[in-house]
N, C-alpha and C positions, 0 to 999 in steps of 0.2 A: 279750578286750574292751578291756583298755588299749590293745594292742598299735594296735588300730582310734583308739582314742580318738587314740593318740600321731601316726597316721596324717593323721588331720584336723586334729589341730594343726598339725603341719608343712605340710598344704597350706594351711591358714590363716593360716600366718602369714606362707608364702611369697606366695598371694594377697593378704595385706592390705599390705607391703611393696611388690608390683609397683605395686598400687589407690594408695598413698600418693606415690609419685613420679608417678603419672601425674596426680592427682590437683592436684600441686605443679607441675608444668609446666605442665598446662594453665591453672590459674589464676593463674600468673605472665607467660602470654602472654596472658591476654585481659581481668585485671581492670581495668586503666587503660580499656582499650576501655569496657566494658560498666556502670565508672563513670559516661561520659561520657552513656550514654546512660537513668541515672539518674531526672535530670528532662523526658526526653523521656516517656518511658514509666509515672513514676511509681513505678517497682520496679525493681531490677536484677535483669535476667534471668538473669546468674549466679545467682543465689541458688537458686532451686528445683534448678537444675541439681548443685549442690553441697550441696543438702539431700540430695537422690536417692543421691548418692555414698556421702557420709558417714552413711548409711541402712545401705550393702552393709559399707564399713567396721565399723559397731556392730556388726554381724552377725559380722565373722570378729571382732570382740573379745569376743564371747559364748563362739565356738567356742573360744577360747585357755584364757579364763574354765573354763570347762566346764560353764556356764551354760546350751546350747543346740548341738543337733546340727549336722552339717555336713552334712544328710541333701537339703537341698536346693538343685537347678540352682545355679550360680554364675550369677549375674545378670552378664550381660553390658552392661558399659557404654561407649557409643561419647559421650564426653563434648561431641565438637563436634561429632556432628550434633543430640544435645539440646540444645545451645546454640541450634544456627540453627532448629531449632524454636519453641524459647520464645522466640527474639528474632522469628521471622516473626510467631509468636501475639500479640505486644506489638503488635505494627505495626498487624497486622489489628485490636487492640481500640481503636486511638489509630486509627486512620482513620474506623472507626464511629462515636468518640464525636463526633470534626470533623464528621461527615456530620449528625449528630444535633442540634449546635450548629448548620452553616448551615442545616438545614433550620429550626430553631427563629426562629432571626434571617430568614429567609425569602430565603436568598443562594445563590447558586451559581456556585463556581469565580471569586471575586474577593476582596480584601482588606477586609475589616472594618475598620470603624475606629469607634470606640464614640464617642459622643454622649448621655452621661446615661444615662438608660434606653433611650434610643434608637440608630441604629446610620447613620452615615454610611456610604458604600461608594465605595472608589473600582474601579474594576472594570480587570480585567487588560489591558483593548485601553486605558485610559488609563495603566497603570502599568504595563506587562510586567516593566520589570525589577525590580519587589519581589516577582516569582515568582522562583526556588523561594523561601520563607520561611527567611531564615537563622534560628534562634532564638538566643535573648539568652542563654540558659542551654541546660547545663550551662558553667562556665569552659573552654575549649579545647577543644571541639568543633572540630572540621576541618572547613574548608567542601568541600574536595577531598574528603575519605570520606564525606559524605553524599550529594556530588552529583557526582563525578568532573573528573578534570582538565578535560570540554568548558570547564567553567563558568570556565577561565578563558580558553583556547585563543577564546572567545567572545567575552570582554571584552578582551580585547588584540587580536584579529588579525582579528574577523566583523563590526566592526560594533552589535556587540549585548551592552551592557553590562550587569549583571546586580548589585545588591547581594550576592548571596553570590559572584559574582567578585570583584568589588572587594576582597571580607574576603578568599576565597582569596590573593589578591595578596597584601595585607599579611599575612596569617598564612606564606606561604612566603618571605619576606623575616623576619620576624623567627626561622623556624626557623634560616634561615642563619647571624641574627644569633647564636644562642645558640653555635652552633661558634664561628663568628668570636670571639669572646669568649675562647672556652676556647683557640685558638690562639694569639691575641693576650696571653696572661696578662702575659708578662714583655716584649712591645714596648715602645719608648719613643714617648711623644704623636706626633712626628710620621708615625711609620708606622701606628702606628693610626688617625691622621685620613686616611692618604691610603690604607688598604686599605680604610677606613670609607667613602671615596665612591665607593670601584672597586664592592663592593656595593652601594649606591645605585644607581649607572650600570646594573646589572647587573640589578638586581630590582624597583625601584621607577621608573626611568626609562621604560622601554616604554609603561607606566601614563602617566605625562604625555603620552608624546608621543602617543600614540593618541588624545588628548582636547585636544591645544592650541589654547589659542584658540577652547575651545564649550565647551558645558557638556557635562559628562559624560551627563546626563538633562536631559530636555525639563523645565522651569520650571515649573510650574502655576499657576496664576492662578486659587488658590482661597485664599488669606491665610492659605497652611500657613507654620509656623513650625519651623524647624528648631535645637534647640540642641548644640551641639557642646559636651563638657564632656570636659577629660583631666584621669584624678581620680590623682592620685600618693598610695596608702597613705590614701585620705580617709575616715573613717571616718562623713563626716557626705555620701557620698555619693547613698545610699537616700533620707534626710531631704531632701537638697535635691530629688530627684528628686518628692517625694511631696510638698513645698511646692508645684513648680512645678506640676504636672498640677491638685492642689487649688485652686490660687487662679487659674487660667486660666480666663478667659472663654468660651474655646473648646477642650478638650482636647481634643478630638478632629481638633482641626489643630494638634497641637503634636508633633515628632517630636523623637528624643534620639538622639545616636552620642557614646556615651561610651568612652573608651579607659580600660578600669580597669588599675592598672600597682600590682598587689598582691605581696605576699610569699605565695604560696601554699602556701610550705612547702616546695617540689619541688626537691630537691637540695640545698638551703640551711637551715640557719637562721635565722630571721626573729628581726630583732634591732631594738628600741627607735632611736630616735632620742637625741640627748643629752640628757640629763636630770638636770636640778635634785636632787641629792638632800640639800642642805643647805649649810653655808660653815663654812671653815674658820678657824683663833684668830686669822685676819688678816681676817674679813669675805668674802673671795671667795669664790665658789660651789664647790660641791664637783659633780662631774659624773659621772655613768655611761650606761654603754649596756649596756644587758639583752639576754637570749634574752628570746624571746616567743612566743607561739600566732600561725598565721596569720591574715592580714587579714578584716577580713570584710566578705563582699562584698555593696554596697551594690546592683550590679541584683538579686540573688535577694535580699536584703530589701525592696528594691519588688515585685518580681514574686511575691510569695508572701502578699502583703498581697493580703487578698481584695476590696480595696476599688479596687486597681488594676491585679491581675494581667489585667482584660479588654488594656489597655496593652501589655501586654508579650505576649500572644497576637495581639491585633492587627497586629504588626509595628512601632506606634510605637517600639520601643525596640530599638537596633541597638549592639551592644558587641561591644568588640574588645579579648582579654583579652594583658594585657602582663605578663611575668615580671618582677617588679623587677629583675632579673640585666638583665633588657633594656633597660629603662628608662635615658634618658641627657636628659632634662630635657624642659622644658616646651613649647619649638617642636617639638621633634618629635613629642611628644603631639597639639599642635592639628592638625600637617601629616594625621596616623593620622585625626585627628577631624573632618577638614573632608571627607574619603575617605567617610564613612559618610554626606554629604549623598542625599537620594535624589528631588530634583526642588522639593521646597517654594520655596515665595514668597520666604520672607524666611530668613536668614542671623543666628542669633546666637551669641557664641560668651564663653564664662562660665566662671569657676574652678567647682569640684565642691562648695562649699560656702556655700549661699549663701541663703536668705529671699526671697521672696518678696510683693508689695502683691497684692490682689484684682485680678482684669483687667487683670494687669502687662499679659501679650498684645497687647490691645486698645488699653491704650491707649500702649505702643511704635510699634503697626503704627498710629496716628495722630499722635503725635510725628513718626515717620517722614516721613510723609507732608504734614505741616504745616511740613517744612524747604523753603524756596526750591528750591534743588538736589535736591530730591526728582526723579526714582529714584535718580540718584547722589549721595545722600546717608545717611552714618556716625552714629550714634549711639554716644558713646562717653561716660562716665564712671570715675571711683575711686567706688566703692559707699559708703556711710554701712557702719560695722561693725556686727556684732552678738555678743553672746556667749550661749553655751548658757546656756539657761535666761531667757533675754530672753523677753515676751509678745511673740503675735501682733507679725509685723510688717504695716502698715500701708501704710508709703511715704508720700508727700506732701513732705517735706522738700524745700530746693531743692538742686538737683541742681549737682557740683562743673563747676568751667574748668580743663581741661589748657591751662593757658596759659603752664606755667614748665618748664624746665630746668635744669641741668648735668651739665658732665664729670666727670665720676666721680673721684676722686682714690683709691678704693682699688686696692691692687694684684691684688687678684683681680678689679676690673673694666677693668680696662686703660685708662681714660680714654674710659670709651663715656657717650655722650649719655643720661643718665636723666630720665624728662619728671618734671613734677610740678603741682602745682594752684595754679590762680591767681585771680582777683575773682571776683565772683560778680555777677548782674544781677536780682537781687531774684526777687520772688514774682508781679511782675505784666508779664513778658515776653510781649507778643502773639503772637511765634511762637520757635521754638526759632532762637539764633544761632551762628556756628562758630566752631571751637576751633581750637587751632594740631595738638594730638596725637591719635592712638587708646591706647587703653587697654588691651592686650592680653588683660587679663582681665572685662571688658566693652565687647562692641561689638553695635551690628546694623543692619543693611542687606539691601536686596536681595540675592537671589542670586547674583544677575550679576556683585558683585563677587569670589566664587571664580573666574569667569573673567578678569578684569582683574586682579587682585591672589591669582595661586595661591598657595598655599602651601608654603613652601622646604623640601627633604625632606634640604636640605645644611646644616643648622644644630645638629649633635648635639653636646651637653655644654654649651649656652648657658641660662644664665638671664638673664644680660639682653643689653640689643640690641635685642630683636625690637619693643618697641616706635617707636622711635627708625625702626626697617627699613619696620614695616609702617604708620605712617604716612607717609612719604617714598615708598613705591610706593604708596599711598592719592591720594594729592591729584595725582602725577604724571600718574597714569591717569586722572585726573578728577575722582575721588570729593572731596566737601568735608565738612569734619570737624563734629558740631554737639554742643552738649552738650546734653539732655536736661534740660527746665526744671525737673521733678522727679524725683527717685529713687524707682524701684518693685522696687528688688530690695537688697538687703543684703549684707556679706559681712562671712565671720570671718577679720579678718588675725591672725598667725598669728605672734607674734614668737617667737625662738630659746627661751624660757623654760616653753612650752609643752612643747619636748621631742619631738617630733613628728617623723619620719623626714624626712631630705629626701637626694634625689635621687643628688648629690655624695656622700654617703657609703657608697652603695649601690658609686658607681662606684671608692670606694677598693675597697673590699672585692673587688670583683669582677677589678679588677687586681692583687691582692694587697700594693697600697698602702695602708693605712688612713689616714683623713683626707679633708681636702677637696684637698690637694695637685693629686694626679694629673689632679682635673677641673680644677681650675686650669690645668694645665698643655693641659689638650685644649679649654679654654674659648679659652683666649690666641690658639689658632689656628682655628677656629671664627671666632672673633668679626674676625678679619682680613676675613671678605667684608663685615659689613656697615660697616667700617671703611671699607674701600674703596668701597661702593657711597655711603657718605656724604663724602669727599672728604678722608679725613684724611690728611694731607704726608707723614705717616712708611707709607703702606699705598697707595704708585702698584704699576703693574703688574710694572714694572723691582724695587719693594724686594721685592716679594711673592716674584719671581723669585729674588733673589739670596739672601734668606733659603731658597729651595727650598719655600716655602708656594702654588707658584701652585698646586693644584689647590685650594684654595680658590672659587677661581674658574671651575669647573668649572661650565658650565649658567648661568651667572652672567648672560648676555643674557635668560634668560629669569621673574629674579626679581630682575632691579635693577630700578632707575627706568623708570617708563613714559614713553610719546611724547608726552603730551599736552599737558604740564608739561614743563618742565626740572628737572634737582637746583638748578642755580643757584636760579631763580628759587621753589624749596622754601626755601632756604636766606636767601633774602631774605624769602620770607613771613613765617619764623617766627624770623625776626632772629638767625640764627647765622652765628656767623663761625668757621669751617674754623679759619685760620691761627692765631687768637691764642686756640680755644678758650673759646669763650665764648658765652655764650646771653646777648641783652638782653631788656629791656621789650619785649613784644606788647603796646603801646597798644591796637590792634582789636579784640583777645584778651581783654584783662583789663577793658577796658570794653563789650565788648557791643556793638561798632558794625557788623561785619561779618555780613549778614543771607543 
């Protein structure tokens, strides 16, 4: 009888042993996978499959035990073809429940798009390319393993552009990017800015030129609103999200392409921004920077609120998830976020933290159109601030004049053109008047100016610039600047004292420089094109050269100055003078005269 017992121990143990590695492989090649598909499904279908397992496991720990015979059949476990079971079972339960939802809403085979209680529909022979549905969740989801490489073979080479192409595109360019990174740890700035647009060229370029000069998707002329938001580590993402849909006149023509660019945790630890933690027997601040939990993600706290998940089902809400590792500043967030446009009206494009007035919508898309230069005509202002925990915001206040400047005199902005605010023309303005600047982090206009004014995918490590760039290719192209009579949106600026990650110090880390140094160092060169697209004496094509920065200039005909305008006569609008550096008085500007 022992002899027996001793028997079935040994093959139990040697069974639970084999069961335990196999058990360890399998779920180390498929749990990332079948995380992802999480929130598609509601459940990870790992789990039953690994209950089952760990079922036969208890079984031979009985047997060891002596708890329980070893009398019966060894259960044979094939752990992936239970997998692709329970995941084909998911699918079939999530198809039914979609068939059961449009039949309910009374729809078939088109895009939902909610209206209150009610259901707008734009239907697939007017929108093809919002089929197949990329969804907004899980974070990093592949649009290529949902939907195979056609989907991008499609949008670059058929013809036939697709929103989950598009994401595919971007999503296999920043895979690149995350190697590129890790090969680049210890290159110095100028090689990582010139192997950094050899990748551009490579991965992001074919995308432009396949769409130059048209819109990627036919425009609709149904007074859809689309906002572009790149949210760097924002924790007040979700919040502005759930502002704006709330206080819209029309939310169900209002779409989002957010580029969230969080610390997920993945490979890294996620570490605090600088932080205030008291001052020292001389008055000065004392500072640190913490480990921390990761970010948390502001579209799945929209999209899990039940009061707008219809939103994010719908297809309004289009996110494209960025590694903080990836992350290398704020142009290239907007370039990612202007990519997620998918046909809408109107064009606006917003920092990720921000307040909202009632029928902001409504009454933008008639600002808009109450400008002289209306289609081509910019809506731009500096937002009125807010801070958490402020009431309702309202709106109504008059609205700021980008009518000032200067050169920069710090050494980490290299002497770039920074705009700033200027008179103001009261509360009783008949119609909106124009401004000398745009506003990088509030603008809105037509669609059309994605076409005229693309967005530069050769601008990585810059925080400033962009505005100074993308008003001087604004006004060239045609478009005229206007400021907005009142303010219907808010925002929370953000000074260093908050503590707050920012961008720069991700990229020490990442280079295994700590500090802001390194991006300094890749801003300096960077910031050469639009140096150059602006006319400055020390950044001709000859210095560019002889410093060995010309790939700066790389694509550079096709996001400088437009034809329509001249730089000169940019430069005479808004009263700068190149040579001696210097911004004067905009009389037009700061009095209100230019209608």
């Amino acid at each position: 009888m022992q002899q027996q017992q001793k028997g079935q121990q040994q093959i139990a143990t040697e069974r639970q042993s084999k069961l335990l590695e196999k058990i360890k492989m399998f779920k180390d090649s498929n749990l990332d996978k079948m995380n992802k598909f999480n929130k598609l499904f509601g459940a990870n279908p790992l789990d039953p499959v690994m209950k089952d397992a760990h079922q036969e496991l208890d079984r031979m720990q009985g047997v060891l035990e002596g708890k329980q015979k070893n009398d019966k059949p060894m259960k044979k476990l094939d752990l992936h073809q239970q997998l692709a079971d329970e995941v084909h079972k998911k699918e079939e339960e999530k198809k039914k429940q979609k068939a059961a939802r449009k039949k309910e809403l009374g729809i078939v085979d088109n895009v939902a798009l909610t209206q209150g209680d009610k259901v707008a529909v734009i239907s697939d022979e007017d929108a093809p390319h919002l089929q197949p549905h990329f969804p907004p969740l899980p974070p990093h989801t592949m649009s290529v393993e949902l939907f195979g490489e056609k989907i991008i073979t499609d949008t670059l080479s058929h013809n036939k552009p697709t929103m989950a192409g598009i994401i595919a595109i971007l999503q296999r360019f920043l895979q690149n990017l995350h190697q590129f990174l890790k090969d680049h740890r210890d290159s110095k700035a100028p090689t990582v800015i010139n192997e950094y647009f050899a990748l551009v060229t490579k991965y992001l370029v074919p995308l432009e030129e396949a769409y130059r000069d048209k819109p990627v998707f036919p425009i609709r002329e149904d007074g859809s609103i689309f906002m572009s938001l790149g949210a760097y580590r924002d924790h007040l993402l979700g919040e502005t999200l759930r502002q704006a849909f709330k206080n819209a006149a029309s939310p169900d023509k209002l779409f989002v392409g957010a580029v969230v660019q969080n610390c997920f945790g993945i490979d890294v630890t996620c570490r605090t921004g600088v932080e205030v933690k008291g001052q020292d027997e001389h008055g000065r601040p004392i500072t640190k920077i913490s480990d921390r939990e990761p970010d948390v993600n502001g579209i799945e706290q929209f999209c899990d609120d039940p009061e707008y998940t219809k939103y994010c089902d719908s297809g309004q809400i289009r996110a494209l998830y960025v590694n903080e590792t990836e992350s290398n500043g704020p142009t290239t967030a907007r370039y990612f976020a202007s990519k997620l446009w998918g046909g809408e009206t109107y064009f606006l494009q917003a920092d990720a933290h921000l307040r909202f007035a009632p029928e902001w919508d409504r009454l933008y898309t008639e600002e808009a159109k109450a400008a002289k230069s209306y289609p081509k005509a910019v809506l731009s202002a500096y937002p009125p601030g807010f801070s958490e925990g402020d009431p309702p915001y309202k709106g109504g206040t008059v609205g700021t004049r980008l009518c000032t400047c200067a050169f920069s005199t710090s050494d980490v902005e290299h002497h770039i053109i920074r705009i700033n605010t200027g008179g103001t023309c009261g509360e009783n303005a008949n119609a909106p008047t124009q401004i000398a600047y745009i506003a990088a982090g509030f603008f809105f206009a037509r669609a059309e100016f994605l076409t005229d004014v693309p967005f530069d995918p050769f601008l990585p490590w810059c925080f400033m610039g962009e505005e100074i760039a993308l008003s001087l290719r604004a006004w060239t192209n045609g478009w005229d600047i206007y400021a907005p009579r009142k303010n219907l949106i808010a925002h929370q600026y953000r000074p260093g004292r908050m503590g707050l990650p920012k961008f720069w110090e991700n990229t020490g880390r990442v280079f295994g420089r700590p500090g802001p140094g390194f991006n300094t160092q890749l801003q300096s060169i960077s910031l050469k094109r639009v140096k150059y697209m602006v006319g400055y004496k020390d950044t001709t094509k000859e210095a560019l050269e002889d410093l060995g920065h010309s790939v700066v200039l790389t694509d550079f005909q096709h996001y400088g100055p437009g034809e329509t305008r001249t730089m000169d006569e940019f430069l005479e609008h808004v009263n700068i003078d190149i040579e001696k550096e210097n911004c004067g008085n905009i009389k037009w500007c700061n009095k209100c005269l230019m209608d």
